[in-house]
C-alpha positions in Angstrom: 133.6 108.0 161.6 130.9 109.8 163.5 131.1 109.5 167.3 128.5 107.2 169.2 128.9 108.5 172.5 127.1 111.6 174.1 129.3 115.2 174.5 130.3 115.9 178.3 129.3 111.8 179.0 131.2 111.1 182.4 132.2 107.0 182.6 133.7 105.5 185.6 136.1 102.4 186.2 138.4 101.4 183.6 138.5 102.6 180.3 139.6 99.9 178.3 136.4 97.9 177.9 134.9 101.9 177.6 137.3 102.4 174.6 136.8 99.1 172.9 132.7 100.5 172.5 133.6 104.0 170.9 133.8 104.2 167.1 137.5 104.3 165.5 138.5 107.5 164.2 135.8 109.7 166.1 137.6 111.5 169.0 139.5 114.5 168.5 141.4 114.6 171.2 142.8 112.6 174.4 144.4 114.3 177.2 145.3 111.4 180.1 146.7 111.5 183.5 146.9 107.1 183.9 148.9 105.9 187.1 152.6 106.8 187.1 154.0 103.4 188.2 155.1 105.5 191.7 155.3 101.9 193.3 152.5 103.5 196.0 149.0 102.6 197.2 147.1 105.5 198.0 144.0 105.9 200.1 141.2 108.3 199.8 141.2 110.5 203.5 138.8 109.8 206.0 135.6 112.1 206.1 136.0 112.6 202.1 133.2 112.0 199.7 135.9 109.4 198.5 136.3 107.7 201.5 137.2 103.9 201.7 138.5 104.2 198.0 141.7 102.5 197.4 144.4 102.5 194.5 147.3 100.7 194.0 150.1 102.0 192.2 152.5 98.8 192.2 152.3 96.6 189.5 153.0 92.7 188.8 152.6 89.9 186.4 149.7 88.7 188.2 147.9 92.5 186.8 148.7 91.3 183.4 145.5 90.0 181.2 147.2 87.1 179.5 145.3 87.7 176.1 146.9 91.5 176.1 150.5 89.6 175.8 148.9 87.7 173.1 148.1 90.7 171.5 151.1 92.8 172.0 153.3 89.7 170.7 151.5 89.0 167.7 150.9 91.5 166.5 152.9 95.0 167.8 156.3 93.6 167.5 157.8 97.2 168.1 155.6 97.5 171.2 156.7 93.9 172.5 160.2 95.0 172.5 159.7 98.3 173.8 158.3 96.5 177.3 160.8 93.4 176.9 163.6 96.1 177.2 162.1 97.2 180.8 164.3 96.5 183.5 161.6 94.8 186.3 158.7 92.4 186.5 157.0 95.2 187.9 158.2 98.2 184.8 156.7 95.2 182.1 153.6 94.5 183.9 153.0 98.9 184.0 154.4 98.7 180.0 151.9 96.1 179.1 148.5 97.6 181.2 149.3 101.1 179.1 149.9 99.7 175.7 146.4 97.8 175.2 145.3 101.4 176.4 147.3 103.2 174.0 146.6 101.0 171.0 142.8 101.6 171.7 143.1 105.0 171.4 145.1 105.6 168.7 142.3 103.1 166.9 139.8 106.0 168.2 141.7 109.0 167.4 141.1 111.1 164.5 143.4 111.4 161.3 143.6 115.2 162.5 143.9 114.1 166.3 146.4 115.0 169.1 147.2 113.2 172.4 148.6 114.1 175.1 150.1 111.7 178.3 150.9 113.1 181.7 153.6 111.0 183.5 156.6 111.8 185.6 160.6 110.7 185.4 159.7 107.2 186.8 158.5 106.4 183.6 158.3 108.6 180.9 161.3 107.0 179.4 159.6 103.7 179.0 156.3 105.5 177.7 158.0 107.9 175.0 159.7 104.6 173.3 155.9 102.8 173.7 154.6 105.6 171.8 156.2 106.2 169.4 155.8 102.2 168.4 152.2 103.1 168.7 151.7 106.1 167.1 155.0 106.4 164.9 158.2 108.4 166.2 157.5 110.5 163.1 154.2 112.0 164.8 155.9 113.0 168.1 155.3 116.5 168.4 156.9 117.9 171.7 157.8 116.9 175.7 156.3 119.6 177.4 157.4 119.8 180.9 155.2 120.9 183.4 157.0 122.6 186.5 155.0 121.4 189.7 156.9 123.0 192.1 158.9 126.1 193.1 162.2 125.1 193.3 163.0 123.4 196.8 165.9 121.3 198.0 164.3 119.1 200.8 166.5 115.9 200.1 170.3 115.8 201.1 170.4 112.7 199.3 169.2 113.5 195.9 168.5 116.4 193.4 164.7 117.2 193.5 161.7 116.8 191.1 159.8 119.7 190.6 158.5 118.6 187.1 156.5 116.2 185.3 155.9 115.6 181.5 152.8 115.8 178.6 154.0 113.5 175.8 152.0 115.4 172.8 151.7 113.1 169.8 149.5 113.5 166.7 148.0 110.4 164.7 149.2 112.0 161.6 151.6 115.0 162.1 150.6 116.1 158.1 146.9 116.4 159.3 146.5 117.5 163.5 144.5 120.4 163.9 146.6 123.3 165.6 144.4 125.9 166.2 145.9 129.3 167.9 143.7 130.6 170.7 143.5 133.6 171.3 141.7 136.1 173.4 140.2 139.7 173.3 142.9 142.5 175.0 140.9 144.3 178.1 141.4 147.8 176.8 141.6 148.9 180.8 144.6 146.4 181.2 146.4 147.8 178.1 146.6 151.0 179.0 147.8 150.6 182.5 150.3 148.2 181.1 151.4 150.7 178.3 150.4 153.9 179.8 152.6 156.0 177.1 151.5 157.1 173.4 154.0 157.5 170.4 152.6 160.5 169.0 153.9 160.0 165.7 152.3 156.2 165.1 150.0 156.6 168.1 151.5 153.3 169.2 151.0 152.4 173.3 154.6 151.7 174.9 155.7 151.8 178.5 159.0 152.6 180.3 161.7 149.7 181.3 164.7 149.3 182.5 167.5 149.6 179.1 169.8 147.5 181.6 169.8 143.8 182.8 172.6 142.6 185.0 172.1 139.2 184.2 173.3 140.1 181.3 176.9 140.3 181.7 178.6 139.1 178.8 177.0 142.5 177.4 178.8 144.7 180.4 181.0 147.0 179.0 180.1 147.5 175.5 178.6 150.9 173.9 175.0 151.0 172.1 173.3 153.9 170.1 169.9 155.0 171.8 168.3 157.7 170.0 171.1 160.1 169.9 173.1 159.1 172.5 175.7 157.0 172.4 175.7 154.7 175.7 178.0 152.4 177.9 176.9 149.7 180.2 178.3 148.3 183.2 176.4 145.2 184.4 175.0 144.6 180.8 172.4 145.9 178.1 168.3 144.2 178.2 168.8 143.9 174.3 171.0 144.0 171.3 171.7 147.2 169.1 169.7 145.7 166.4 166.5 145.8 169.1 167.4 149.1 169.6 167.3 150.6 166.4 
């Protein structure tokens, strides 16, 4: 179905009543970053453009449109048990404000569609199972996870996290649209990178190290290289078979 909004059209507030008003099957794709259920409320800093904002990131039964229960129990049996399984008030009240959001748009995504949800450990659990009731376990295509952070070890009480997760789904896994992208080589850039010239192909390569020391399972054993026949002590970059 054709789309009935304008392209780059910026909406503000919430985007359930926003949803309900675009035409099923017309968006391509959804990329969403919703609230991560931190259990948090979060001001915007004094002297921002934002200032005086506010957003809560706790969650109870009060939040909870009765008529999105009704929905969700009538008729998404697989999404009612997904949040019935949720161990707190709090986790069922974040399950049930999502899923009305993620029925909508998988009503609004395209046969040849993609999503993708950004959400950390506190819930990503939950919201995997709620997907794939909503879009079909069969159409999950990958947890990507997104490293935040350098490595740190701040708590002495707990292992950190340093990343966070993009569930990607597609409406119909037969049908998404995976496009490569690519991009035009700087000719300057590829010549300092590969500075050298095979003269028999004319193919660019550059010098590197034959030796890697983390690989040590490799230490000790004897590879080919041109002529010469080779021993390594902390452990060879590749395998023989790269070599030839």
């Amino acid at each position: 179905m054709t789309i009935n909004i304008k392209p780059k059209t910026i909406f503000t507030g919430d985007n359930l009543p926003i949803m309900r008003g675009i035409n099923s099957e017309s968006i391509d794709l959804i990329y969403l970053d919703p609230p991560f259920n931190s259990k948090t409320n979060y001001a915007a800093p004094i002297g921002s453009k934002a200032a005086g904002a506010e957003f809560k990131d706790t969650w109870t039964l009060s939040d909870v449109d009765n008529a999105w229960l009704d929905l969700i129990e009538t008729k998404y049996p697989a999404l009612n048990r997904v949040i019935h399984a949720a161990m707190t008030n709090s986790d069922k009240s974040y399950l049930i404000y999502m899923a009305v959001r993620l029925l909508e748009m998988e009503r609004i995504l395209k046969d040849t569609g993609s999503i993708y949800l950004h959400c950390d450990p506190t819930m990503s659990h939950y919201l995997k199972l709620a997907m794939d009731a909503v879009f079909g376990k069969e159409n999950f295509l990958a947890d990507i996870t997104w490293k935040r952070y350098a490595a740190h070890s701040l708590s002495k009480s707990a292992v950190d996290t340093i990343s966070d997760h993009l569930l990607y789904y597609a409406k119909d896994n037969t049908r998404v649209m995976a496009n490569r992208v690519t991009s035009q080589l700087d000719t300057e850039k590829l010549n300092k990178k590969f500075p050298y010239v095979e003269t028999e192909t004319g193919r660019r390569f550059q010098h590197v190290a034959l030796e890697q020391n983390s690989n040590r399972s490799s230490a000790g054993e004897v590879s080919k290289i041109g002529d010469k026949t080779v021993t390594s002590d902390i452990g060879w970059r590749w395998n023989q078979t790269t070599f030839d």
